[in-house]
C-alpha positions in Angstrom: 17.4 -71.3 -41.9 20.1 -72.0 -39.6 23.6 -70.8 -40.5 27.1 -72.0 -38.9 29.8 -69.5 -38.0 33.1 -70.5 -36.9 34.3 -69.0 -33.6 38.3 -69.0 -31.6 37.5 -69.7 -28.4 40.3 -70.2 -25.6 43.2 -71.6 -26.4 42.4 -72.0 -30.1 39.6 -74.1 -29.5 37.3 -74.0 -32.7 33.7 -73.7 -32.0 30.6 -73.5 -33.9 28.0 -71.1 -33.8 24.7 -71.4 -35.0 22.8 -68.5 -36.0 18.8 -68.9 -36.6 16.2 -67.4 -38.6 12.4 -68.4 -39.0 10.9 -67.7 -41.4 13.7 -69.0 -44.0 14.2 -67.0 -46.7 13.8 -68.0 -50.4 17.0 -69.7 -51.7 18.6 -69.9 -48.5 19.6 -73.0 -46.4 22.3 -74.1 -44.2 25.1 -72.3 -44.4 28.5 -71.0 -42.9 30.8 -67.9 -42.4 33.5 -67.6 -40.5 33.9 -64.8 -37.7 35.2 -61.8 -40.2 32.9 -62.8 -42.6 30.2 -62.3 -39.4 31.3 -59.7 -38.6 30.9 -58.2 -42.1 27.5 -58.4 -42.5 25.4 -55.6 -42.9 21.9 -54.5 -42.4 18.6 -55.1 -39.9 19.7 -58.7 -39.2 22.9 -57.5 -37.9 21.7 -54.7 -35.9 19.1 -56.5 -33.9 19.6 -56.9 -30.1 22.0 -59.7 -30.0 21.0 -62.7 -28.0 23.5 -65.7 -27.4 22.3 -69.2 -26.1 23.9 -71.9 -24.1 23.3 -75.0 -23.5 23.8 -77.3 -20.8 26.0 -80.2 -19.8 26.3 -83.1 -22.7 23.5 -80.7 -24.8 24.1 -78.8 -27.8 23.2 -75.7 -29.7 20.4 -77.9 -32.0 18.5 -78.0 -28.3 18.0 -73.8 -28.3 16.4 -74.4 -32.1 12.8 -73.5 -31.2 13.4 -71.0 -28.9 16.1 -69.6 -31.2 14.0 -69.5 -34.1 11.5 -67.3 -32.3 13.5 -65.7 -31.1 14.9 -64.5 -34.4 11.6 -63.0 -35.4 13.0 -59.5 -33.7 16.6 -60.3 -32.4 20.0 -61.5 -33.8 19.8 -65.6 -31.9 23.0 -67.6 -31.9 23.2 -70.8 -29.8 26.8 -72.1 -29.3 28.5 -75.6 -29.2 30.7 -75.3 -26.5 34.0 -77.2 -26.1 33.7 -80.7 -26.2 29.7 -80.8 -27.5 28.3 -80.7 -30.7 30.0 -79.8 -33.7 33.0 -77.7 -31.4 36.3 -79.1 -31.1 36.7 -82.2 -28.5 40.1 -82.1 -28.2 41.6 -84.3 -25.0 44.4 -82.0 -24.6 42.4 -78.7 -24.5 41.1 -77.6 -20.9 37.5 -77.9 -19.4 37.9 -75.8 -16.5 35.2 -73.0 -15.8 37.5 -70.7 -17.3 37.6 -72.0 -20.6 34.3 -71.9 -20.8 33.6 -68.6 -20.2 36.3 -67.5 -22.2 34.9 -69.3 -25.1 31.4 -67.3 -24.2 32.8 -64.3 -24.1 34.9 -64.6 -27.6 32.1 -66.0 -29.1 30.1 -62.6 -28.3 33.1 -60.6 -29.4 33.6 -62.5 -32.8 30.2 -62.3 -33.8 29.4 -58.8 -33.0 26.4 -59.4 -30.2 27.6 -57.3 -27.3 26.2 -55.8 -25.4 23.8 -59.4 -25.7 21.3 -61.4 -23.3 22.7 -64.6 -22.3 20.4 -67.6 -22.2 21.8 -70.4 -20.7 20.3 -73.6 -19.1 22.3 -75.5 -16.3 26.0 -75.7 -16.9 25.3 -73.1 -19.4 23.3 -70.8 -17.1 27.0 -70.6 -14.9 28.3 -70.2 -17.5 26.0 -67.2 -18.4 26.2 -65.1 -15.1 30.3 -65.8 -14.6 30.9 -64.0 -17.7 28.1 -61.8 -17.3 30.1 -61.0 -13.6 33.4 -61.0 -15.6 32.5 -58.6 -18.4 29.3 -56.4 -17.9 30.1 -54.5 -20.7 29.2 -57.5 -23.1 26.1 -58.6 -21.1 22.6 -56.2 -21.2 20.3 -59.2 -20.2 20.6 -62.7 -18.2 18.2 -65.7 -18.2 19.2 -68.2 -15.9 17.2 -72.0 -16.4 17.5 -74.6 -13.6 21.4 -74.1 -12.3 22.1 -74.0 -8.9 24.3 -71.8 -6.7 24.9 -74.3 -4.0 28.0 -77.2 -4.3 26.6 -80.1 -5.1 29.7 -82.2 -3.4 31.2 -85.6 -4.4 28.7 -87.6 -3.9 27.0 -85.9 -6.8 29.9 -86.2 -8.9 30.4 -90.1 -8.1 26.6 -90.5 -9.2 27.5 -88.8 -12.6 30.2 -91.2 -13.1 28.1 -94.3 -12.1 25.2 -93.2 -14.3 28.1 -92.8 -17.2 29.1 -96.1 -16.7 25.4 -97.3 -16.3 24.6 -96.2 -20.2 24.0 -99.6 -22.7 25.8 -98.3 -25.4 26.5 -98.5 -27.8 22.4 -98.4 -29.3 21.4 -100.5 -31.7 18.6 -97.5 -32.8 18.0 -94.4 -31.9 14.2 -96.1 -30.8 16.8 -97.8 -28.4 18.2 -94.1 -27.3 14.4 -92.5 -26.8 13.0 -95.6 -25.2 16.2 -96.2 -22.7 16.7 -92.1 -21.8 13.1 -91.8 -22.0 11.5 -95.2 -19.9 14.3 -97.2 -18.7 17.2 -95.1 -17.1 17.4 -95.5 -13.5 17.2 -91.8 -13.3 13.7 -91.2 -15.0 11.0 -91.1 -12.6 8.6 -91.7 -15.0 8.6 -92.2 -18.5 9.3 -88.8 -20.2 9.5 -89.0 -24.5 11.0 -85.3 -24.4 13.7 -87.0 -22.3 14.4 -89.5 -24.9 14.2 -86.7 -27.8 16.3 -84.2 -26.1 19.2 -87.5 -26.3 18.6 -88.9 -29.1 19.8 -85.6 -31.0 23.3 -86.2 -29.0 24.0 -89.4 -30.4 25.9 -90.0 -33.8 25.8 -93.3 -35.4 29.1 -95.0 -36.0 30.3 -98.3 -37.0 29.0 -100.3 -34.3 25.8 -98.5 -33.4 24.5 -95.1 -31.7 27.3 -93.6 -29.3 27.0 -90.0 -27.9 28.8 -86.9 -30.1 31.0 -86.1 -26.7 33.4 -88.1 -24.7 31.6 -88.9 -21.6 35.1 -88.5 -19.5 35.2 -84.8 -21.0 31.5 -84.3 -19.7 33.1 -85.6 -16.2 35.8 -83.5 -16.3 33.9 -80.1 -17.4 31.4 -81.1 -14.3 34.2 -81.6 -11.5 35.6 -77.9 -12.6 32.4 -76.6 -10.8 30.7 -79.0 -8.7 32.3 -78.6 -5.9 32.1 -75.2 -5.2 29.2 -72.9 -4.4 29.0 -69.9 -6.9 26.5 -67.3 -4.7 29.6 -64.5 -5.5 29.6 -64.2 -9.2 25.4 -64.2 -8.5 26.2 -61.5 -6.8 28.5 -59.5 -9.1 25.6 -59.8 -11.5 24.4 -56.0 -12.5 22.0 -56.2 -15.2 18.6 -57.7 -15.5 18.3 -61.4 -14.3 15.5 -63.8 -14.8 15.9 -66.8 -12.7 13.8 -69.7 -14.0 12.9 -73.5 -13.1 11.0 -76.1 -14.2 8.2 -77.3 -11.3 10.0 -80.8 -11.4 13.3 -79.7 -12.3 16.8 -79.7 -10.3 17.0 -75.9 -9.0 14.2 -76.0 -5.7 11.4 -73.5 -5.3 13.7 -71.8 -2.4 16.9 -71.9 -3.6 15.6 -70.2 -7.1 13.7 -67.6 -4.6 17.5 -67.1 -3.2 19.0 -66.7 -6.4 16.9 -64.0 -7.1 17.5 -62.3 -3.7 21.5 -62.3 -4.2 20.5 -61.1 -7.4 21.1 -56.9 -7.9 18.1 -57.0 -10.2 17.1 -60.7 -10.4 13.5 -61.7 -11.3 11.7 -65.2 -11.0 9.5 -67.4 -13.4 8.6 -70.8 -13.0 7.2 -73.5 -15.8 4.4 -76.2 -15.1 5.0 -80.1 -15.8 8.3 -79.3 -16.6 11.3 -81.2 -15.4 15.6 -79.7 -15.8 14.9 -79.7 -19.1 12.9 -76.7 -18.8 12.9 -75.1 -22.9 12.5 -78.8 -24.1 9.7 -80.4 -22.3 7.5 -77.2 -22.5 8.5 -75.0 -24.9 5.3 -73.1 -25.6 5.3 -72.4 -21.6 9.0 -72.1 -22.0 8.4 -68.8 -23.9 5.5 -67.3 -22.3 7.9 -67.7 -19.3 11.0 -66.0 -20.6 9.4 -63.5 -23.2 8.2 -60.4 -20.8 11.2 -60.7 -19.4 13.0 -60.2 -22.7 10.9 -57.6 -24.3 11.7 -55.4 -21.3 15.6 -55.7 -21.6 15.6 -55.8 -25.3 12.9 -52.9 -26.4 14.2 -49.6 -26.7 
């Protein structure tokens, strides 16, 4: 079962919320609440630890569903669309500063009732994660942080984003044309890599001229150059409860800048995953979990 939940983030910015459960229950299928109605709800569901998910750069909250749904076997799991992905509101006036994202986060917890939660964030989403969990320690009990870096990663890394944008064949005929291009013939895949081509295929939507990605790619640009350029070793700092830093073997985040992450870390902890690239929870997921699961059971056991 997966159930949508409406959340105000910053400046009125509407935002969906998706809250798993695995096993689904008899009679029940998608459905959707808004936040009073959330925050209605009774019972063990809405008393376990809270645990809120988010996703990277151009991903959505559909990416989190397996971890999610396991997730759900003995904690409350919501991923979030943030601004400009998914299902959340894409609006070209709204802002897409670093703020605004971790505004959104923190409403999100607030509306639904998960503080004091675990973040789970991957990349963008990982920031994301330990600014608010710096900002507001009082809503964060737990962190796991998947393949971000601390370090600026300059202009040069921002002109590539925009090249590779501008590099994209769409719009796709089929999504076979999404998997096979993202997964065998973009200039950034090292080797072919299906998850790859999965993990963008569910970001496409198919309109009246083919397959074109859910977000606006100059949105993507402009959320990315709100961070890029800076180093954010600080808010790593400010960072007081439990952290697990984690990376994939292949991914973006290197062996010692995770180790320093960990260091600046109050209470920061490292795990690594095996023939996994940035995509860390997608191309592994079985490892994914045996990864992040100690981790969790000692910050969300009584």
């Amino acid at each position: 079962m997966v159930r949508r939940i409406d959340v105000t983030g910053a400046g009125g910015v509407r935002l969906a919320a998706w809250e798993f459960a695995d096993p689904p229950k008899a009679g029940l299928g998608m459905d959707r609440l808004d936040g009073l109605d959330r925050a209605e709800r009774t019972g063990e569901a809405a008393e376990a630890p809270g645990v809120l998910l988010l996703h990277g750069l151009m991903g959505r909250a559909s990416h989190w569903a397996s971890t999610a749904r396991w997730l759900s076997e003995r904690h409350r799991a919501v991923a979030l669309d943030q601004r400009g992905h998914g299902q959340s509101d894409k609006a070209p006036e709204a802002e897409y500063t670093r703020e605004a994202y971790v505004e959104d986060a923190e409403a999100a917890l607030e509306q639904l009732g998960l503080a004091p939660a675990v973040l789970i964030g991957h990349a963008m989403g990982a920031l994301t994660a330990w600014q608010l969990a710096a900002k507001r320690p009082d809503l964060v009990h737990g962190l796991i942080i998947c393949d971000m870096r601390a370090s600026a990663l300059g202009a040069a890394s921002q002109r590539e984003w925009e090249d590779w944008f501008k590099a994209w064949p769409v719009p796709f005929a089929t999504l076979a044309d999404v998997r096979k291009w993202f997964g065998e013939d973009d200039p950034w895949v090292e080797r072919p890599n299906p998850s790859r081509g999965e993990f963008y295929a569910e970001v496409m939507h198919e309109s009246p001229d083919g397959w074109r990605p859910v977000f606006e790619p100059e949105q993507m640009l402009k959320s990315r150059q709100t961070w890029v350029y800076d180093a954010h070793w600080e808010e790593l700092a400010q960072v007081r409860c439990p952290a697990l830093v984690v990376r994939g073997l292949d991914g973006e985040l290197g062996r010692a800048e995770s180790q320093e992450m960990v260091r600046v870390l109050p209470h920061g902890q490292y795990a690594e995953v095996a023939d996994a690239g940035h995509l860390v929870h997608y191309d592994q997921p079985e490892a994914w979990r045996a990864a992040i699961e100690p981790f969790l059971d000692g910050v969300l056991t009584p």
